[in-house]
N, C-alpha and C positions, 0 to 999 in steps of 0.2 A: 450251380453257383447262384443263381438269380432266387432260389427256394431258397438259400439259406441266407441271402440278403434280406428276404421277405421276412423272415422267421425271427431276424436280429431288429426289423422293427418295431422295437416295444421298449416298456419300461423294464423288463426282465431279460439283460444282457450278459451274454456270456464276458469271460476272461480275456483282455484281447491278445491273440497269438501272435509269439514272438517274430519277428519279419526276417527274410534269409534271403541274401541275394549267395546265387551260385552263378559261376565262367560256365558257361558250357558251351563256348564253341568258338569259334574267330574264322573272321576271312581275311582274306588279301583284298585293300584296294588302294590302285595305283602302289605306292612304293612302301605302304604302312601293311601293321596289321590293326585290323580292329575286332575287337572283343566281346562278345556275343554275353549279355548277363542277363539272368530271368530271375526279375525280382518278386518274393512269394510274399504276400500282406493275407492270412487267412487264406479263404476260399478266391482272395482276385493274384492273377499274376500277370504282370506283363514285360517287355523284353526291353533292354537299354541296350547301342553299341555307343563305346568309348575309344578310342586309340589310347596308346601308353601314354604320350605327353597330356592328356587328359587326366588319366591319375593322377601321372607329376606335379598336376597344378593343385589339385585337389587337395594330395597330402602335402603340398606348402601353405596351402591356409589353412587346412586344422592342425598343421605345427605350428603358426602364429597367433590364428584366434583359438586353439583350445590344449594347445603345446602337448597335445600327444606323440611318443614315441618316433623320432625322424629317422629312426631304422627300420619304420614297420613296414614300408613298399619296399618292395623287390627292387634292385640297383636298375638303371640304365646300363645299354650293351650296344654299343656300336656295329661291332662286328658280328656279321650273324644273325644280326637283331630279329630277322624274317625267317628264319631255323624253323625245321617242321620240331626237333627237340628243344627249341629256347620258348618256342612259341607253346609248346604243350605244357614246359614246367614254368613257364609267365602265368599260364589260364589259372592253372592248381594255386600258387604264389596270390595272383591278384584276388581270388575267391577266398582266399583267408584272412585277408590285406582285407576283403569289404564288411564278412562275418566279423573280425573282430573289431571294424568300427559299430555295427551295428549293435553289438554287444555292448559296446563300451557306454553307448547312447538309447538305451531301450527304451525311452519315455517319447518326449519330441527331439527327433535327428537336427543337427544343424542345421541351417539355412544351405550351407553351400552344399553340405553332404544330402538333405533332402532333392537338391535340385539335379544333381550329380545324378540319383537314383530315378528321377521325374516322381518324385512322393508329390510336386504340385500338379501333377495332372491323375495321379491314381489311387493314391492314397489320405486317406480323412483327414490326416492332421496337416497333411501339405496343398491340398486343394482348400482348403479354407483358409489356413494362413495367407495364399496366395489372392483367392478373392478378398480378402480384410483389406491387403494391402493398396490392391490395385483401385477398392470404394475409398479407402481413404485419400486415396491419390486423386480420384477423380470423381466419385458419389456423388458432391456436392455440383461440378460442372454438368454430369446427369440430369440430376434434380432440376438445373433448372433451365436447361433447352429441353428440358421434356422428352427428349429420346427414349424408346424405348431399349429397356436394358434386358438383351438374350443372355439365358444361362441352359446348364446344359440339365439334363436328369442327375447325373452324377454328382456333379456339384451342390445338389437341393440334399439329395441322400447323403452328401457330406456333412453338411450343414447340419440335417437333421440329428444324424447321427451324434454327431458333437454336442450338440442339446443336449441329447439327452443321457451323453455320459456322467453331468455332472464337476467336468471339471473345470479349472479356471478359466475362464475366458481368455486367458493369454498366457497360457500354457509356456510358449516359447521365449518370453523375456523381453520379443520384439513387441513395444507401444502399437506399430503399424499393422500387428499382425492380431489385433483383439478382436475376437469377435464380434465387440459392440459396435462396429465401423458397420458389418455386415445388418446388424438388427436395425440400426438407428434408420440406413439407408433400405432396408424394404419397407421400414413403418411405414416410408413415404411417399413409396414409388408409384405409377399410377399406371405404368405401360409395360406389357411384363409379357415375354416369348420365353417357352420352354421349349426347346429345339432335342428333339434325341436325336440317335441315329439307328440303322438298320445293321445287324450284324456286331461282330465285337466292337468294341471304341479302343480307336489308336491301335496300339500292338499290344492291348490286353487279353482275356478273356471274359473280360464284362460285358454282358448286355444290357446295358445303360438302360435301353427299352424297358424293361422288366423291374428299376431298382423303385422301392419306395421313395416318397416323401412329401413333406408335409408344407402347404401352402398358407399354413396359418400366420406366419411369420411378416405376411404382405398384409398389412391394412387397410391400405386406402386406392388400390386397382381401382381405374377405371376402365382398363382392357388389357385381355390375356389370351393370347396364344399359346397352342398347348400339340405338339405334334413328335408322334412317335413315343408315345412312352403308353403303360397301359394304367387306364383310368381307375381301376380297381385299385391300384395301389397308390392313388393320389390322394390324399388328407387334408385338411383345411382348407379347401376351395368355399367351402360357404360361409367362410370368415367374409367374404367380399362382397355376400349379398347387398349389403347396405348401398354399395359404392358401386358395382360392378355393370358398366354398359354394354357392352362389346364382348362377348367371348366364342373363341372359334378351340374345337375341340377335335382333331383331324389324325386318324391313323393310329388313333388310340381305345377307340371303345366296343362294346359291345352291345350297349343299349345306351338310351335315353336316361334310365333311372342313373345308371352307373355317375354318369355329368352331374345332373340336377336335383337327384336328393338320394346320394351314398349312402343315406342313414336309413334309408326307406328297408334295407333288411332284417333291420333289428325289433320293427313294428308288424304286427300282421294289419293292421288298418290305419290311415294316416289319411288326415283331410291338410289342402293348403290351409292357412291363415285365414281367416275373414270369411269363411264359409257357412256357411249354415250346417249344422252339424246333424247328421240323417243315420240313427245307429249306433252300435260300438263302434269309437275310435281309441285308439289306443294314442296316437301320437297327431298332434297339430303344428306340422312345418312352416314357416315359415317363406315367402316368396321372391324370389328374383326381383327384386321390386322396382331397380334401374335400370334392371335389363330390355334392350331394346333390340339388338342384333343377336343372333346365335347362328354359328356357323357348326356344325354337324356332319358333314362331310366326308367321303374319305373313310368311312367306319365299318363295321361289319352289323349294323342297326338293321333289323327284321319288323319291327313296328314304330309306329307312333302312339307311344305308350300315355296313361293317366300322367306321370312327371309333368306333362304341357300344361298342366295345373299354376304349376308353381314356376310359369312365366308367362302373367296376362297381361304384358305390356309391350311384349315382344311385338317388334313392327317386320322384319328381317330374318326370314328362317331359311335356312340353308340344309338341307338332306339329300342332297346330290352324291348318289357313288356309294348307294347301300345296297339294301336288300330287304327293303320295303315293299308289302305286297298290299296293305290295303290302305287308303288315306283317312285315318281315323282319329278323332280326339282333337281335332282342330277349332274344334267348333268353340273351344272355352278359348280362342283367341280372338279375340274382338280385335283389335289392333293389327292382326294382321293383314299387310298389303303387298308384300315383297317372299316366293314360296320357291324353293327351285329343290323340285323333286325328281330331277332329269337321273338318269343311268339307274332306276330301282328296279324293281318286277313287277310295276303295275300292270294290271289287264284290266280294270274295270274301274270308269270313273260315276258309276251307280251313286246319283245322292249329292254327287260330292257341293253341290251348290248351297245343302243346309250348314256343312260344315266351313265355307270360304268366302262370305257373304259379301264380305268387302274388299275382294284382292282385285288388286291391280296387276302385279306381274304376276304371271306363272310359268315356270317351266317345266313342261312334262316332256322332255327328251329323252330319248333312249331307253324305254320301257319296251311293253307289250300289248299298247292299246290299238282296239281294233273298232271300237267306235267310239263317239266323242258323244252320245247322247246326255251326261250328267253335267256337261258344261253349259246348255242352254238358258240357265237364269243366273248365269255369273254376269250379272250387268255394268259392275263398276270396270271389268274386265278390258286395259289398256292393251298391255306386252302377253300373248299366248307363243311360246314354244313347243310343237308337236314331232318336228323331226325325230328322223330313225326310228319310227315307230312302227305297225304294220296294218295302217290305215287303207283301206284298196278301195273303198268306194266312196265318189261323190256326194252321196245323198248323207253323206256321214257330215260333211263342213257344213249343211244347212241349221246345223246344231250352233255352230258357231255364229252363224251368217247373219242371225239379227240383233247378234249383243251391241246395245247402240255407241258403247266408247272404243270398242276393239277398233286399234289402230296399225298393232302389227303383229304375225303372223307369219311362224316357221312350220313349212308341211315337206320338205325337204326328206330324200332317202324313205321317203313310205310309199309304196306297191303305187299307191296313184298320183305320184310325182312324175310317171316317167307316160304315161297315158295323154295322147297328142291333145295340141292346146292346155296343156293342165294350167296354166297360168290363168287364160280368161276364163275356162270354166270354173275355178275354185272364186277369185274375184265377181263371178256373175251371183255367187252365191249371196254376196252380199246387198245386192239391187242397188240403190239408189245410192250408197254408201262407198264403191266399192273403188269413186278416184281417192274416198279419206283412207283406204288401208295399202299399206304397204305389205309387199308377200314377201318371204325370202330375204329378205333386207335388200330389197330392188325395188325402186320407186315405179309406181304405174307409169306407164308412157301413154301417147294421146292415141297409138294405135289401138294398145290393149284396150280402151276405154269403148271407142268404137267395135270395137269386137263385142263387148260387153254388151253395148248395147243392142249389136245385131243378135245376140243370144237370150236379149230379154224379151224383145220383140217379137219372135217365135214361141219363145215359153208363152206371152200374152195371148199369141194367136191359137196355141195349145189350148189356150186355159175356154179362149174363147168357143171355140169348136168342143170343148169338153161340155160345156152349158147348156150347144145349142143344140148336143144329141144326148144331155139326160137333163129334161128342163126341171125336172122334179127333184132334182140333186143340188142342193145346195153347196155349190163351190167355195171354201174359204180361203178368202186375201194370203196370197202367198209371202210367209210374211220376210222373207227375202228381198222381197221389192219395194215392204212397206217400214223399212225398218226402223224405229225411232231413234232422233238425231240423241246424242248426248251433251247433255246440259251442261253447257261451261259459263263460269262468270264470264262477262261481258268483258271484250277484247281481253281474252285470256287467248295466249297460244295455244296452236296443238302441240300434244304430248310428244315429246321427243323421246324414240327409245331409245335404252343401251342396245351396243353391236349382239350384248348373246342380254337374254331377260334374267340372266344367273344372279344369285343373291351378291352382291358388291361385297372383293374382300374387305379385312379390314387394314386400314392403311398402317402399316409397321417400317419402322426405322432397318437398313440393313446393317445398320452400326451396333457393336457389340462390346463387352469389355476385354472379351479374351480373347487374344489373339491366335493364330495356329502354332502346333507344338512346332 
């Protein structure tokens, strides 16, 4: 189903097939029956129950609003009404009773007979009509508290689809129901959730997950959330380069390129914009150029691909919950200070100081590292997250121990967390330094400090006795005890951390336009 939704994204559309709702089945509840209908649209179907007096309503407004036939439903029946034989020749009765409305209406269904069928939650022409109606009603109150406005996948792939059929805009007759209500109101929106969901949607067979479509339609994004649907089949997202600050892209992708430059398959060589050009290039991209946060997350991302190109303004990266094995290509981010690369397959932070020059947070949780030696010249280095890792030995934090702004410090669930005293001897690591950090997000007490210090006092008498039986060995400043203070403007506070150094969602409205079926 999802392949042939795929397949009908284009300018070369099939014939759209005739729609067929069939009865197939009824239960008893409480004192009614109700009536089991799977309505087919193409390749999507999914299921409606109705009770009788439900039809009865139905066929009284399209006897008033469209005066067809008032002998076409089946009579009411008092007695017996719940019959295993009334109830079997009701099913057959009502299933001819819907085929020849459907028939009678093969272009846009009614309003009421669309709703009857749920054509506003499954079907192109009634999921749009129904978004027209509900922006016109409220777009404008949207627009200007700034909310941001959640839509689903399905609804984009309705949307689209409707584009690009080519027909009226207001197909249906209803003013309310034009689709210019829909275009006017994404020209201008700026906060913008695409929400799927996991599994079929509603009581269809769609995987929403899976359906195209196309985001060129939004203009003027300043932030977009984008979760559960798959990025390959997303379309005009870089309409928003212009404009676009904030985008968090979660549960949808497979890479980095797939987000930030889609088009990158169609080129065998491609430099960002503004580059110095070194070779054949076939295609010159253009950049993310407002982009400041990107949330990545939640993906099934194996590298940090060349893409990082074309966001060198990015301050906020988020790759927490992939499957990242080495930390690469960072280094064209000048800007960045905010990194949470917590739950990937790191083992080795070899280097990592030429590529991160300027970070302040990091989070390396829930990897695979077993020493920290590439973090010792990260000097701007405030927030370090190291938990759940498979860290066993102390001599490993002396990596850390002289970066002079480090202020706090997760070593939490790693082999020598559980090693006695682990508290002052991790803190002693840091010598002079060691009441400005905070471990564990547990403030020093004035015991640990003392402890510390009785721990330094012996590494000195160490160091001492080390000199005074190899005098010809020159001892170097342990640099643990000599560690340089970091430079803060005058009465500037110390840094306060966040409770985890994770990249900050982005803040989204939980206010939405469409209600539950």
């Amino acid at each position: 189903m999802a392949a042939a939704a795929a397949r009908s994204f284009g300018p070369e559309r099939e014939a759209e097939p005739a729609k067929e709702a069939r009865v197939v089945g009824s239960e008893l509840v409480d004192t009614y029956t109700v009536y089991i209908i799977q309505v087919t649209d193409g390749s999507h179907e999914w299921t409606v129950k109705h009770r009788y007096s439900d039809f009865h309503d139905l066929h009284e407004k399209l006897v008033a609003e469209r005066k067809i036939d008032k002998n076409l439903l089946p009579p009411k029946k008092i007695i017996g009404k719940n019959s295993r034989s009334l109830v079997e020749k009701r099913e057959k009765d009502l299933e001819v009773y819907l085929q020849t409305l459907l028939a009678a209406f093969p272009g846009v269904a009614p309003r009421v007979l669309a709703h009857f069928l749920h054509f506003h939650y499954y079907e192109i022409n009634g999921i749009t009509a129904a978004l027209a109606e509900e922006l016109f009603e409220k777009g404008e109150q949207l627009l200007g508290a700034g909310q941001v406005f959640v839509i689903g996948p399905l609804q984009l792939y309705a949307v689209t689809e409707q584009l690009q059929q080519g027909k009226p805009t207001c197909a249906s007759g209803d003013a309310k129901t034009d689709l210019g209500h829909i275009l006017d109101f994404t020209c201008r929106l700026k906060y913008l959730k695409v929400s799927g969901t996991e599994g079929p949607f509603g009581t269809s067979n769609i995987q929403e997950q899976l359906l195209p479509f196309d985001l060129s339609i939004f203009k003027s994004l300043h932030q977009v959330e984008i979760s559960h649907c798959d990025a390959k089949h997303i379309r005009g997202l870089v309409v928003s380069k212009p404009t676009l600050a904030t985008m968090s892209v979660r549960f949808s992708a497979t890479s980095m390129k797939e987000v930030l430059v889609p088009e990158a398959s169609e080129f065998d060589e491609w430099e960002p914009e503004g580059t110095a050009l070194e070779g054949p290039v076939t295609a010159v991209i253009p950049t993310w150029q407002a982009l400041t946060t990107l949330d990545l997350s939640h993906n099934s991302i194996s590298e940090i691909d060349e893409s990082v190109k074309l966001i060198p303004k990015i301050e906020f990266l988020d790759l927490s919950h992939n499957g990242v094995l080495v930390v690469d290509n960072l280094q064209h981010l000048y800007n960045l200070v905010h990194l949470d690369l917590s739950y990937n397959k790191l083992t080795s932070l070899d280097g990592v100081h030429t590529k991160l020059g300027n970070i302040k947070t990091l989070n390396l949780a829930g990897n695979l590292l077993e020493s920290l030696s590439g973090l010792h010249k990260l000097y701007s280095l405030v927030n370090l997250d190291l938990s759940n890792n498979r860290i066993e030995q102390m001599e490993e934090v002396r990596s850390i121990g002289s970066l002079p702004c480090l202020e706090h410090v997760a070593l939490l669930n790693n082999p020598l967390s559980i090693i006695p005293d682990y508290r002052t001897k991790v803190l002693a690591q840091f010598g002079e330094r060691a009441s400005e950090v905070c471990l564990d997000n547990t403030a020093t007490t004035e015991k640990e400090l003392d402890t510390v210090e009785v721990l330094k006092a012996i590494q000195k008498a160490k160091e001492v006795k080390s000199k005074l039986n190899n005098p010809e060995k020159k001892v170097g400043e342990d640099s643990r005890l000599s560690a340089a203070p970091c430079v803060r403007p005058s009465g500037s506070p110390p840094t306060v951390a966040p409770t985890s150094a994770s990249l900050p969602q982005p803040i989204l409205s939980n206010q939405g336009i469409l209600g539950d079926e």
